[in-house]
N, C-alpha and C positions, 0 to 999 in steps of 0.2 A: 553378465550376471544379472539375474531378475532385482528388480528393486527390493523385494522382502530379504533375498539371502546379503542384499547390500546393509538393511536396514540391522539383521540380526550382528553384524561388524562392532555396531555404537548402541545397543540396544541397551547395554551398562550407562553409560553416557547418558540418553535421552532418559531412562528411569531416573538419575540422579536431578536432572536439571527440575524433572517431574516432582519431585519430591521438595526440591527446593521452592516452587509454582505454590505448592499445597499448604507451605508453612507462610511465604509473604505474604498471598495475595487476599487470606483474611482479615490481615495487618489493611491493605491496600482498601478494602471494601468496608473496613470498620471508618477508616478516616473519609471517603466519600458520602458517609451518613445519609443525611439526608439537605446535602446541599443542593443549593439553585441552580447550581452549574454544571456543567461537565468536565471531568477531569484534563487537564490538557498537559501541563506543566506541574513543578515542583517549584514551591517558591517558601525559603527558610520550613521548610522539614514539613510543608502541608497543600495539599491540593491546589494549582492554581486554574483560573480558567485561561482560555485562548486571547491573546493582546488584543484583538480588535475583532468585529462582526459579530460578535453576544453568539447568541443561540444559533447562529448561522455560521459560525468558526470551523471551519473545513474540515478538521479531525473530530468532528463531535458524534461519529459513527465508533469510533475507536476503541471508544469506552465500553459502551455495550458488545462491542465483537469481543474484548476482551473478558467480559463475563461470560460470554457466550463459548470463549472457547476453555473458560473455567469448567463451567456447565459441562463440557463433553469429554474434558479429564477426569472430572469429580461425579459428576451427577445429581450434585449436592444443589438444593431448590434455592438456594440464595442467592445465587451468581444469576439463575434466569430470572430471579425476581429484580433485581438491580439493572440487570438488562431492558428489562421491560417497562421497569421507571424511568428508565433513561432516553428509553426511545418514546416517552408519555413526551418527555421535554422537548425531545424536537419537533413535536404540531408546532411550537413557537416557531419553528424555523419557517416550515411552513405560511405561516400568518404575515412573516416578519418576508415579503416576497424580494423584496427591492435587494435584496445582502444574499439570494440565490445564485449559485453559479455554475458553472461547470463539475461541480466534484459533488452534486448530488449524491453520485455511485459512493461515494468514500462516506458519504451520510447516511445512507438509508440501506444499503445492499445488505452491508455486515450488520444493520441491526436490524429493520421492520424485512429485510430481505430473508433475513437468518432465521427469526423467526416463523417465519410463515412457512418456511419449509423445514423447520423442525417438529413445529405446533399444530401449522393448518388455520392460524389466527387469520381469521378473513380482516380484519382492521387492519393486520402488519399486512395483507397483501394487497389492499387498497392504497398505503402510504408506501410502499416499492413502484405499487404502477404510477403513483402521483409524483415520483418523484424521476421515474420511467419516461414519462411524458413530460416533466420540464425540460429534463436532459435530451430527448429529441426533437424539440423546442428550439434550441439552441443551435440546432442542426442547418450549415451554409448548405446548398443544394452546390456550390462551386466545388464541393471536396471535403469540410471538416465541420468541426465541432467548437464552435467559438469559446474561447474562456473569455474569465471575469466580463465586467459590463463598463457600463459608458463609454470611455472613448478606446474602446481594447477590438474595436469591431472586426477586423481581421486576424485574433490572434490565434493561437494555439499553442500546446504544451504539452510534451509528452507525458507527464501525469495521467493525462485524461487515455489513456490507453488502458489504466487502469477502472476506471469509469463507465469504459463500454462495457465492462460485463453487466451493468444493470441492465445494457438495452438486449443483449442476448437472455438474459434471465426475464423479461421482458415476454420476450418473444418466446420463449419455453412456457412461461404463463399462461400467457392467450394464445395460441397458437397462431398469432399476428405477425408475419413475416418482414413489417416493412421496421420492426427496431432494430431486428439485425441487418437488416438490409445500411441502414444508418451507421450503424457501428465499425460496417466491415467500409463501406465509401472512405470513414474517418480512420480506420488502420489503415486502409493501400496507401492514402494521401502521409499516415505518417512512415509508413516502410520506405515511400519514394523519397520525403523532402528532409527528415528528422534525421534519420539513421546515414552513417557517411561507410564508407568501403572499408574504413577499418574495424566498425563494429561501435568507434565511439557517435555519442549522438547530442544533437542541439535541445537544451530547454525547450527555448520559443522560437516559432516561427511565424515570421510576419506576413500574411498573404495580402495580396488584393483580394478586398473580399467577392468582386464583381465577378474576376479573369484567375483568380487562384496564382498569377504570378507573387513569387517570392519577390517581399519588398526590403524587409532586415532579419537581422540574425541577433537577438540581441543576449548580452550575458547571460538574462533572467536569474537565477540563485548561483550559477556558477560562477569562476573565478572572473571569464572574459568572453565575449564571443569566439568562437570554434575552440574555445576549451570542453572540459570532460566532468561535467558534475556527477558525481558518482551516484546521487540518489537520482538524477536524471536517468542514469544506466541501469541502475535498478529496476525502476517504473518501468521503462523499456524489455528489458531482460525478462522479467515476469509477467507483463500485460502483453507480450507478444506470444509467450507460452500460452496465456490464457485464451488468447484469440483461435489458438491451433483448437484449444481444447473443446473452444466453445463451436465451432466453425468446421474442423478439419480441413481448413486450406493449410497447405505444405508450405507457401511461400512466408508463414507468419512461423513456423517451425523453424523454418530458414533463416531467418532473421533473428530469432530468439538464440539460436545457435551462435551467430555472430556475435551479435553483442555481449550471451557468455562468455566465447574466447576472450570479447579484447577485455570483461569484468576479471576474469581469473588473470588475465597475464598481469592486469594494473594494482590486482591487492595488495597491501603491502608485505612485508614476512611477517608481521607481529598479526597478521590477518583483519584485520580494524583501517574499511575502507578511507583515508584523506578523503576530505570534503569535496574537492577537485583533482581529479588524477593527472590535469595540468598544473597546477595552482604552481608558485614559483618556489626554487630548490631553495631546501630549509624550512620551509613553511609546514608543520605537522596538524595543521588544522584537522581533528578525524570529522566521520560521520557515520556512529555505530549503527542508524538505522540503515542506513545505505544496505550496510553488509545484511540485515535482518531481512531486508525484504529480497534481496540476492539470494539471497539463503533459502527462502520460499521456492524464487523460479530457479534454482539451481535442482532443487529437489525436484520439483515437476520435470522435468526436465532430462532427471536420471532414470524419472518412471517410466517415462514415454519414450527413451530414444534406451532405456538399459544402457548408460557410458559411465560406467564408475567414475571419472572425470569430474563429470558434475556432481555427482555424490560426493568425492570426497572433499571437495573444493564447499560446497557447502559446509558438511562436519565441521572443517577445518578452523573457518569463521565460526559457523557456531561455538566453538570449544572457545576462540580466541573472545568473542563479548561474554560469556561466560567467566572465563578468569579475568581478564581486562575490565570490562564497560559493566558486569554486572553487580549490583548492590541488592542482597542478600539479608543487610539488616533491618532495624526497623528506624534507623534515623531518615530512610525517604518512605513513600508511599509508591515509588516507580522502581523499576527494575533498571534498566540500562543507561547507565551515563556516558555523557561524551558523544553526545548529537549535536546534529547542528543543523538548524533553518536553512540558514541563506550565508553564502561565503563573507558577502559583503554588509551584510546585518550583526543585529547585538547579539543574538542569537546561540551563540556558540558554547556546548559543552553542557546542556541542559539535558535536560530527561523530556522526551515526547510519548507519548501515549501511545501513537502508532508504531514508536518503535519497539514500546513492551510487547501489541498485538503480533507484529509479523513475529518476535521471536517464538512469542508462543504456539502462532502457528506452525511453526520452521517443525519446533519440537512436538505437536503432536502429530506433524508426515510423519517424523522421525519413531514416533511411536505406531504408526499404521492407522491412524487416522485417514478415512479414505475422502473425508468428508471436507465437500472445496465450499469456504466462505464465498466465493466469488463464482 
């Protein structure tokens, strides 16, 4: 089945969810006013920012994607204007150099990224390539893409999978081949050492950074080492999609396939991803964005391979943070509860920003939305 005759199945569905987008999310944009910060959190029924890094707090793309994909539901000029304020606020980040890291792409793509190929804003397309060039900055010539800084010199994390696509949007920019040249070194290195034969995969991986040998494995946000963090598998699941898309090598299709099956077979029935798909029996810790950004590469996924499979196994999630995880009134300012950070942090059952944006992008594939934030 083509994806549109998939999409016209739930097309009641993704209208409703739409309609629901159209009534909070002025509620959500009235309370971000005109604060210093970026939205990150929910803390006693009002806007919080990110626990630590200020204007450099890893989600602070999230805010502005999610106006941005206000803007392409509604068309309505106050969602781009809030976007563009917001992306004003990360020059700070910029400035603020020392608290830069790996997840530029999560910073800058979805806002000065978005922008620039919505607009044609020659400023947002100078702050994608500035932030284009730190993230391949970061770049070991041994195989990968270094996260965080000081003493993290050999690490990695499959997040940053998601991240490469600033360096192929990069390279679609200038027609300068050596970002994606970077991008695609740092996916083979993570297909080979990250992803395991069942399809589940590692946080972090600890290289030498000299000789690329593997030196630890360690829990990172999951339960334990050689467990399953399920927003790990997300990352993975969708940033492997995106590498096909951005690339056309088959073997990152390959692999995005895999770690679908082992996502679909590990969901729960209630569809509301467990934080760890190992985590110990009894333990109900969920992690609704997990499923939200699952939902994204489930979708791509049904477009490009046509397997109703992954279409429905998205819907399915989707329908389930919809009745479950989503909050509809006006006593928060975020849509989805029942996130969670990190297994072993305070973290737990909070509302994230990024996990309002992926739902909302899940729902406008779902509406035929052809247009990729990434």
């Amino acid at each position: 089945m083509k994806f549109d005759e998939m999409r016209q199945t739930c097309s009641g569905f993704a209208e409703q969810v739409s309609e629901k987008l159209k009534k909070k999310m002025p509620f959500s944009l009235e309370k971000a006013g005109n604060l210093d910060f970026i939205p990150y959190t929910v803390r006693n029924g009002a806007w919080a920012p990110g626990p630590f890094d200020g204007i450099c707090w890893w989600t602070n793309g999230f805010w502005p994607a999610e106006m941005w994909a206000m803007y392409r539901l509604t068309g309505e000029e106050r969602y781009k204007a809030e976007a563009e304020r917001a992306e004003n606020l990360l020059d700070g980040a910029f400035r603020d150099f020392d608290h830069l890291h790996h997840d530029v792409g999560f910073m800058w793509l979805i806002s000065s990224g978005v922008n620039y190929r919505l607009t044609g804003s020659d400023l947002s397309r100078r702050r994608t390539m500035l932030a284009a060039t730190l993230l391949a900055g970061r770049f070991n010539p041994a195989g990968f893409i270094r996260a965080w800084n000081e003493d993290h010199m050999g690490w990695a994390i499959i997040d940053c999978m998601m991240n490469l696509n600033l360096l192929y949007r990069a390279s679609e920019f200038t027609g300068d081949p050596r970002f994606r040249k970077i991008a695609m070194v740092h996916a083979d290195t993570a297909l080979r050492h990250f992803v395991r034969p069942d399809g589940s995969c590692s946080h972090i991986v600890v290289f030498d950074p000299e000789t690329l040998e593997v030196r630890d494995i360690p829990a990172g946000q999951g339960y334990a080492s050689g467990s399953s963090w399920s927003r790990g598998q997300a990352w993975a699941l969708y940033g492997f999609t995106l590498s096909f898309l951005h690339t056309g090598k088959k073997a990152y299709l390959e692999t995005a396939q895999k770690v679908a099956a082992y996502f679909i077979r590990e969901v729960q029935a209630d569809g509301i991803p467990k934080c760890d798909f190992r985590q110990p029996e009894g333990d109900n810790l969920k992690d609704a964005c997990a499923g939200a950004i699952a939902a994204c590469g489930l979708l791509e996924l049904a477009k490009v391979t046509e397997t109703e499979t992954y279409f429905d196994a998205a819907v399915s999630v989707l329908k389930a943070l919809d009745h479950v995880c989503a909050d509809w009134s006006e006593d928060s300012p975020a849509i989805l509860k029942y996130c969670t950070g990190s297994y072993h942090g305070n973290d737990h059952n909070i509302a994230m920003n990024y996990a309002d944006f992926f739902f909302m992008e899940a729902i406008l594939k779902l509406r035929g939305d052809a247009f990729l934030f990434w």
